[in-house]
C-alpha positions in Angstrom: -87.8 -33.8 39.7 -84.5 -34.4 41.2 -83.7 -31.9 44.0 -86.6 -29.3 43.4 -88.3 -30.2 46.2 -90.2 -27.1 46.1 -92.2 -27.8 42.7 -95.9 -28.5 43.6 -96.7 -31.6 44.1 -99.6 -31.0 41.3 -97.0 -30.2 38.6 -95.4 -33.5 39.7 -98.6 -35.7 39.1 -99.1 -33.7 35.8 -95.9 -34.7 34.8 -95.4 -38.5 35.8 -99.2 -38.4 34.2 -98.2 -37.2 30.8 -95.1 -39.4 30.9 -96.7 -43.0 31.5 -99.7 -42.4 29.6 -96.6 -41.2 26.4 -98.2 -37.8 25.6 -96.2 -36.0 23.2 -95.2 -32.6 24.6 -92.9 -29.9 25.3 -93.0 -26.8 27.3 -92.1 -25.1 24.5 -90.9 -21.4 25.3 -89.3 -19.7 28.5 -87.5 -22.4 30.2 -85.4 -19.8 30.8 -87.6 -19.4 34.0 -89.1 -23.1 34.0 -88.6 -23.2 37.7 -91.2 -20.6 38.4 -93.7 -22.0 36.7 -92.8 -25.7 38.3 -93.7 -23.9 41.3 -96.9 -22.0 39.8 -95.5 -18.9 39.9 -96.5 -18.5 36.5 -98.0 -19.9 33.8 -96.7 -23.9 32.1 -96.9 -22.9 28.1 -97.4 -26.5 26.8 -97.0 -27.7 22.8 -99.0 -31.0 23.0 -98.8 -33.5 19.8 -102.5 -33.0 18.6 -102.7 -36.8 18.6 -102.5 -36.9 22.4 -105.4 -34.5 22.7 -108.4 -37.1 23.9 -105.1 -38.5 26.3 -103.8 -35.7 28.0 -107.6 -34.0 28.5 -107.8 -37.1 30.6 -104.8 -37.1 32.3 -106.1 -32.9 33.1 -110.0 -35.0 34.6 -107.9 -37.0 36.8 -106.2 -34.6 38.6 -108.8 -32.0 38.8 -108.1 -29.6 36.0 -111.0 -27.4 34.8 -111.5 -26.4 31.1 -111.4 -22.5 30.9 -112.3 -20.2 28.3 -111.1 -17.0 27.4 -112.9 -13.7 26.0 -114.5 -14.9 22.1 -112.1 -11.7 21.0 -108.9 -13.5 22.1 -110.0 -17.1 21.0 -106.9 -18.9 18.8 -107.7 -22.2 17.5 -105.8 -25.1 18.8 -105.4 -23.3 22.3 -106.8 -24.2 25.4 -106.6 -23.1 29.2 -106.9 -25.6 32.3 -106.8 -24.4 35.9 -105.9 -26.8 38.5 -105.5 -26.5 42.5 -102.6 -27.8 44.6 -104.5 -29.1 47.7 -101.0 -28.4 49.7 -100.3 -25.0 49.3 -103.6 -23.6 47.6 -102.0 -22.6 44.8 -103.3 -22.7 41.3 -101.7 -24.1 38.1 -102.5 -22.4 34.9 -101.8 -24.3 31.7 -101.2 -22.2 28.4 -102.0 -25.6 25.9 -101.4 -25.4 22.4 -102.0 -28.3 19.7 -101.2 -25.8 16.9 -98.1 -23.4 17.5 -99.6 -20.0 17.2 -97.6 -17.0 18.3 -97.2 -13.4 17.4 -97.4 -10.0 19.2 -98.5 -9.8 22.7 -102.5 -9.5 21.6 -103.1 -10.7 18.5 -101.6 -14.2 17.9 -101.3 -14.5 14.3 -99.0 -16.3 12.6 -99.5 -20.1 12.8 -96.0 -22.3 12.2 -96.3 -25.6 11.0 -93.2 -26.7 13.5 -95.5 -28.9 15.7 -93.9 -32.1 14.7 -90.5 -30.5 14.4 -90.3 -28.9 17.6 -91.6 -31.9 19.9 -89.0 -34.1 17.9 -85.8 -35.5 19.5 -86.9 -33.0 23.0 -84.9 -33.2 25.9 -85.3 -32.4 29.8 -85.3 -29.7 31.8 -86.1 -30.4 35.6 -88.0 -33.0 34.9 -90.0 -31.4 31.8 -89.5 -31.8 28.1 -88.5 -29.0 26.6 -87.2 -28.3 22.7 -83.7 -28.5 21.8 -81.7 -25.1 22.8 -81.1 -24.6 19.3 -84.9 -24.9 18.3 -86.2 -22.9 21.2 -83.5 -20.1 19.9 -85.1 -19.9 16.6 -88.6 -19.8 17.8 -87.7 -17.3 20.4 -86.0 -15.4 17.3 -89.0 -15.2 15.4 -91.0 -14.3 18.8 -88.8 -11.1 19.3 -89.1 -9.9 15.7 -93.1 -10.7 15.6 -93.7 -9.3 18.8 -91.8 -6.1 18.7 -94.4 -3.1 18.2 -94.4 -0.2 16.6 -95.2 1.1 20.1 -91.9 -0.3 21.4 -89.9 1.0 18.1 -91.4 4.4 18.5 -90.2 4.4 22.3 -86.7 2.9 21.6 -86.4 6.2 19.5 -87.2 8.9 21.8 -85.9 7.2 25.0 -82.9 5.1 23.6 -81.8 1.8 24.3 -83.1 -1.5 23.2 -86.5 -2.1 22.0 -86.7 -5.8 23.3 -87.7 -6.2 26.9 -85.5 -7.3 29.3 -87.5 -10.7 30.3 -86.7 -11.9 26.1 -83.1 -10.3 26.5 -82.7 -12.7 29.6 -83.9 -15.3 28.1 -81.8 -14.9 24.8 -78.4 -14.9 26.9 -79.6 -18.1 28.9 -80.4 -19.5 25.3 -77.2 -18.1 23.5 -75.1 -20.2 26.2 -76.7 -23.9 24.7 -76.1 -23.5 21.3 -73.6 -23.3 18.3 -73.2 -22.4 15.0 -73.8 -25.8 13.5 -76.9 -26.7 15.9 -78.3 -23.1 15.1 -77.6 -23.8 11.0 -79.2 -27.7 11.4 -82.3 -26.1 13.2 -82.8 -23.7 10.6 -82.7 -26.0 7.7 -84.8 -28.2 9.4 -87.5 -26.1 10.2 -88.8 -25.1 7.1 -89.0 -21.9 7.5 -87.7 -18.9 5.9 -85.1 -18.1 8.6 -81.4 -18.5 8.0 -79.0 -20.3 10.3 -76.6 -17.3 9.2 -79.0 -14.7 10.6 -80.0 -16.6 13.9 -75.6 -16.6 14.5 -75.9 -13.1 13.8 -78.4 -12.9 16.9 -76.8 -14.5 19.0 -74.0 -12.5 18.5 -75.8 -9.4 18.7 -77.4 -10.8 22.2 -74.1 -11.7 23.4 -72.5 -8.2 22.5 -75.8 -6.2 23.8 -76.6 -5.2 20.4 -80.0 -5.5 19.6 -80.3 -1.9 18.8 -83.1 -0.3 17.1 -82.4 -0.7 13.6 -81.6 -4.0 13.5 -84.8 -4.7 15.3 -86.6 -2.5 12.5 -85.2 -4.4 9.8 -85.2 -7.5 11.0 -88.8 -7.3 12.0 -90.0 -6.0 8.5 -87.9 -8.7 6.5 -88.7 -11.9 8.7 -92.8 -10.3 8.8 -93.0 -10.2 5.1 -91.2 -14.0 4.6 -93.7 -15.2 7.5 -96.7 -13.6 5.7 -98.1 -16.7 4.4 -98.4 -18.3 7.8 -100.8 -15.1 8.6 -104.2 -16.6 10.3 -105.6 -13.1 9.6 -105.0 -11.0 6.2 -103.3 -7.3 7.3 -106.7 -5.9 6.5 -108.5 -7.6 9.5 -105.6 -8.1 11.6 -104.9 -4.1 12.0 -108.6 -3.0 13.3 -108.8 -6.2 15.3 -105.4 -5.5 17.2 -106.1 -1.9 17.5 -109.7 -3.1 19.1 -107.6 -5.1 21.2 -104.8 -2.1 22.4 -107.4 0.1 23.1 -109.5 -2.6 25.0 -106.3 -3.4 27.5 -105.5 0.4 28.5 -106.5 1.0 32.1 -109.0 3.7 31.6 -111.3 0.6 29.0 -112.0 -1.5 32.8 -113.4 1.9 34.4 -115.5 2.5 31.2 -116.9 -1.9 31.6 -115.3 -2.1 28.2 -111.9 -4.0 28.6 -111.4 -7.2 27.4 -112.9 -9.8 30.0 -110.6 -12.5 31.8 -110.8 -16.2 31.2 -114.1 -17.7 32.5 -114.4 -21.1 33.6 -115.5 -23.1 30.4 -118.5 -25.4 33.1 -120.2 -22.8 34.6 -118.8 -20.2 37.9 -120.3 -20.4 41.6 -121.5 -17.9 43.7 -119.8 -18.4 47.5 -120.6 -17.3 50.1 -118.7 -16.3 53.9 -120.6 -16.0 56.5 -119.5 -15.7 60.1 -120.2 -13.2 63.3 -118.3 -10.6 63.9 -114.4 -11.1 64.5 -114.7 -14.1 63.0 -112.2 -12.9 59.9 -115.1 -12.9 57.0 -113.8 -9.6 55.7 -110.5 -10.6 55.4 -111.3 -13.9 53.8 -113.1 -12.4 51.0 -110.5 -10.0 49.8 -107.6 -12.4 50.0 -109.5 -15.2 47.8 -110.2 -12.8 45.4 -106.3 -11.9 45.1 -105.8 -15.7 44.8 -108.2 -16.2 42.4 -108.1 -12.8 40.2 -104.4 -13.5 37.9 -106.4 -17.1 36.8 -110.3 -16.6 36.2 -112.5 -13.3 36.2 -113.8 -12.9 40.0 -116.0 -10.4 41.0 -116.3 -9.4 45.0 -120.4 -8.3 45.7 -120.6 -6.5 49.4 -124.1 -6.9 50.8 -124.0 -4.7 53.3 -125.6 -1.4 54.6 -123.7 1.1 51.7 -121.0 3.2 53.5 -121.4 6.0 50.8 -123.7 7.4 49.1 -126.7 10.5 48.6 -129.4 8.5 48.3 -129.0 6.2 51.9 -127.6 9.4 54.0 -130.9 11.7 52.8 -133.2 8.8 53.9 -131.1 8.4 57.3 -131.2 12.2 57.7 -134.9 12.4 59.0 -134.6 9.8 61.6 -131.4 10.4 62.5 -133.3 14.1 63.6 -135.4 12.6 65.3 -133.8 10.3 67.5 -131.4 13.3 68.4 -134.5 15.2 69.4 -136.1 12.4 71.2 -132.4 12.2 73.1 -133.2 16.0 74.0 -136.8 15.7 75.2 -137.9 16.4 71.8 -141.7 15.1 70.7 -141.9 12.6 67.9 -144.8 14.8 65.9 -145.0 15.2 62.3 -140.9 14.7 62.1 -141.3 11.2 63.6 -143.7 10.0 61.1 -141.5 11.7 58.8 -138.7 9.4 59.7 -140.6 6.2 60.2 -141.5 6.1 56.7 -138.2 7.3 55.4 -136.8 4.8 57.9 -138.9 1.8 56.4 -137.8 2.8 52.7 -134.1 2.9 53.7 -134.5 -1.0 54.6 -137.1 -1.7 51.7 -134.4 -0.6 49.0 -131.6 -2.0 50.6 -134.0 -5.4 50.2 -134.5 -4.6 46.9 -131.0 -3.8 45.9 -129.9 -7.0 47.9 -132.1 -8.8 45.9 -130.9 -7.5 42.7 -127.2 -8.0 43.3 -128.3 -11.8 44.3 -129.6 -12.5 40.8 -126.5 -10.9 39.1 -124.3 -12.5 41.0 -125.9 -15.8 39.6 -126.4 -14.7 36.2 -122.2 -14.0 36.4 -121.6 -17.5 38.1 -123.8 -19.0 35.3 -121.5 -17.0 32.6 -118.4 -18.8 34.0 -117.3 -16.2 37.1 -116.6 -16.7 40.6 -119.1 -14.2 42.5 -117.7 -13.8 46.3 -120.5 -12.7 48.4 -120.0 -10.6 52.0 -122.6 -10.1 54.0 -125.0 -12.0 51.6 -129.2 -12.8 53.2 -129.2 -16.2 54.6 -132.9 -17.7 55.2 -131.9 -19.0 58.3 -130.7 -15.3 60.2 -134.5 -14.0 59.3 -135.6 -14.9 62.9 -133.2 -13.4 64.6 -134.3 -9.9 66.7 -131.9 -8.0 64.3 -131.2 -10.3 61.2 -127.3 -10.3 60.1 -127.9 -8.7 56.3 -131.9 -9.5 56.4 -135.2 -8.0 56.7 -135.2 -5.5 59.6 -138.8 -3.9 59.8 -141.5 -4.9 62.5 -144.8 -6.2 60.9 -146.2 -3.0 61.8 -143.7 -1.0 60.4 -144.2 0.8 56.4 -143.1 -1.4 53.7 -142.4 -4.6 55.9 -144.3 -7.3 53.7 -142.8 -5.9 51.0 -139.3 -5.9 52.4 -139.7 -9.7 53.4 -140.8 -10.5 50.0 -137.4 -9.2 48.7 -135.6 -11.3 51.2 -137.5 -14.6 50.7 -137.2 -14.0 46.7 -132.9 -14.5 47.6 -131.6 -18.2 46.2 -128.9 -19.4 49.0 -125.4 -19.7 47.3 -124.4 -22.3 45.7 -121.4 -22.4 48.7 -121.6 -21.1 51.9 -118.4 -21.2 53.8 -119.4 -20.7 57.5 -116.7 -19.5 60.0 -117.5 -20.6 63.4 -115.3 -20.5 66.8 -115.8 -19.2 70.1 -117.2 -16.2 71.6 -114.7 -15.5 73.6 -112.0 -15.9 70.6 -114.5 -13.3 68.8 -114.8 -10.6 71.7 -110.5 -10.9 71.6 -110.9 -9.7 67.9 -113.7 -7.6 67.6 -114.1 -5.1 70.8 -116.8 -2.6 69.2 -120.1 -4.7 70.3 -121.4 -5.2 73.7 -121.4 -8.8 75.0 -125.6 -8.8 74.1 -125.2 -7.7 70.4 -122.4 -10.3 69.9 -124.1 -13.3 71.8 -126.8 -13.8 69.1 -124.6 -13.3 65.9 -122.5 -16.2 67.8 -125.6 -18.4 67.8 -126.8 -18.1 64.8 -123.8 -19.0 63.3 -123.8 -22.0 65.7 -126.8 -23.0 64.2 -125.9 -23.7 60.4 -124.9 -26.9 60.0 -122.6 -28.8 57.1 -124.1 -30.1 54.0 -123.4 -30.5 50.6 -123.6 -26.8 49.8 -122.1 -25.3 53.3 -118.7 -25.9 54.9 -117.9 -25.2 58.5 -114.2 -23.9 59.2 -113.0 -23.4 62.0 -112.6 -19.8 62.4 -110.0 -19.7 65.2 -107.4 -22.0 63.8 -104.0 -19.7 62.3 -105.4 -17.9 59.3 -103.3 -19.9 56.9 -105.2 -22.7 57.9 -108.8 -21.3 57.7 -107.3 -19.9 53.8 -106.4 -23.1 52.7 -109.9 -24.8 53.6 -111.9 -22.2 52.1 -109.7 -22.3 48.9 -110.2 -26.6 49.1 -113.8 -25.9 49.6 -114.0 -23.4 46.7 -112.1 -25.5 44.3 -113.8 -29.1 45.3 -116.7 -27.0 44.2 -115.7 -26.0 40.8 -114.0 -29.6 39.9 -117.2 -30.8 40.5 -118.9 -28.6 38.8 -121.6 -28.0 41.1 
């Protein structure tokens, strides 16, 4: 690695592993930005000699990688996905694996080259990585503008001006366009195989170099290099049209508020359902929403509150009557036919909050069975039912409407497959949280006390600096999945 000390130490073992166990690779496009992804930043786009597969999957094992797998609708043969966690920083390392090359337009892949061999030949190094030859990556990249370039784009070029190539492939053309000549550009395109030119990849360059990839000769080039590629087409026009429209209208914002957008990568062994648990001030909240943002670019996560709802009809209707009637009581007021009134509405506030507990329990495991991470707030634990006033459990008196029927919801509730518990002192907790009386927190404090570590819990410590506490829930989450509990 040289003097980039800041590339993860996981991206080092992956490297050293592929090296003395002479995988075939390359990380075949973008090196433009390698650094970036050395320090997973983004994704590691990998070209691995098919050969090698049984190898390298066990290199992945070793250091903890996880097999994931994407939605069946953007499944390309020869591709895989592995996440893997670097215990030092938390971070976590998608790689983009391909045995086959497959490329095309941003969602539908669908041209497959037969430049495997070609392309991992006589590679050199890039901070420590493999990469193609500059002249090789050029052509590929080439080809990558003029396949990926949609009408969309041409359409917008037209009306707005300016080029219809993104900036991100521009950048990389220049840093490309800097490594090559016009004999390495004409050697890689004879020795590709392919119907490209090494007079029209000198023409791009040129074009790059002078700012000139205008419209039309985006147009034309796209139409002319399309129909010369057409017989390295995984999917006749025909099919690939309805399927990539599917796919557009899938990815537009408005498809995930309808439940119909096209669903992240899952992890290929099965999700988990995790749980935080901890009283009040003890930084639960917080926890949950910041490992979903670490978790949500990689593998689809879902965040399930379990708490009283803050909105809705249905709950403020059924807290109307008592709240009445403890106002009147306040006032002098007589319980009377308003009382009863509230104590039943009362009881079926708690028993459908049970029930609706209960519900989003089960799909929560039905999701973490499907290959998502489920994070839990606020979710039943067995061991709170005794308490006076349960965190998140049943709260009706045995004489109380409804209350063996509430507790039958409750008891129905599998625990989480992890439970991260935040424990630390009450007086750390009364500094953070100053909304509770002494009495109401003392409890919550003890209760927490009281769950110990096993193999599905993990006790952090929930006064240590926050980066801390993150980085041992994320260790705890991942040792998890590795393991595939």
């Amino acid at each position: 690695m040289g003097a980039e000390t800041d590339v993860l130490g996981l991206v080092t073992d992956l490297l050293e592993g592929l090296e003395s166990n002479k995988v075939g690779y390359v990380h075949w496009k973008s090196n433009e930005h390698l650094l970036p992804a050395l320090r997973g930043d983004t994704d590691l786009d990998l070209l691995v000699a098919e050969p090698n597969k049984i190898v390298f999957e066990k290199v992945l094992v070793d250091l903890g990688f996880v097999p994931l797998t994407p939605a069946s609708i953007r499944e390309i043969p020869g591709s895989e996905s592995h996440l893997g966690f670097d215990p030092t920083t938390g971070t976590l390392v998608h790689l983009d694996v391909q045995y086959r090359l497959t490329l095309g337009e941003q969602l539908l892949k669908n041209h497959r080259l037969p430049v495997d061999d070609w392309l991992l030949g006589n590679a050199g190094d890039l901070h420590g990585v493999r990469v193609p030859q500059p002249e090789r990556e050029l052509l590929l990249l080439y080809v990558r503008t003029m396949l990926k370039t949609t009408t969309r784009q041409l359409m917008s070029s037209r009306v707005k001006g300016g080029s219809p190539v993104p900036q991100r492939i521009f950048k990389e053309a220049v840093w490309l366009a800097e490594r090559v000549t016009p004999d390495s550009l004409r050697s890689a395109a004879e020795s590709s195989g392919l119907d490209v030119t090494g007079e029209e990849l000198i023409d791009f360059v040129k074009r790059v170099e002078e700012r000139k990839l205008d419209l039309d000769y985006i147009s034309d080039g796209r139409k002319s290099l399309r129909d010369r590629l057409s017989r390295y087409r995984r999917l006749p026009a025909h099919r690939a049209l309805p399927k990539k429209m599917l796919l557009r209208l899938r990815s537009r914002p408005w498809a995930r508020r309808l439940h119909i957008d096209i669903p992240k990568r899952r992890l290929a062994n099965g999700g988990l359902l995790v749980a935080a648990v901890g009283a009040d001030g003890s930084g639960k909240t917080r926890l949950s929403r910041d490992l979903e943002k670490w978790l949500e670019g990689k593998v689809q996560v879902e965040h399930v509150y379990f708490g009283q709802p803050k909105s809705g009809v249905f709950f403020k209707l059924l807290n109307k009557p008592g709240s009445l009637a403890r106002k009147r009581g306040e006032q002098g007021g007589s319980s009377g036919a308003l009382g009863t009134v509230a104590r039943y509405t009362d009881s079926f506030k708690w028993l459908a909050l049970g029930r609706k507990r209960r519900r989003a329990a089960r799909e929560g495991r039905a999701a973490a069975r499907e290959g998502v991470v489920v994070l839990a707030e606020r979710y039943p634990l067995e061991e709170f039912f005794g308490m006076e006033t349960p965190m998140d459990g049943p709260r009706l008196q045995p004489d109380r409407p409804f209350a063996r029927a509430e507790l039958r919801q409750y008891l129905a509730i599998e625990p989480p497959e992890l439970t991260i518990v935040l424990k630390t002192s009450l007086q750390t907790l009364r500094d953070r949280k100053i909304d509770l009386t002494v009495e109401e927190h003392i409890p919550k404090v003890a209760a927490v006390e009281g769950l110990a570590e096993n193999d599905r819990r993990v006790v952090i410590d929930a006064g240590q600096p926050y980066e801390e506490m993150l980085l041992a829930a994320q260790t705890a989450i991942w040792r998890s999945l590795s393991e595939g509990r």
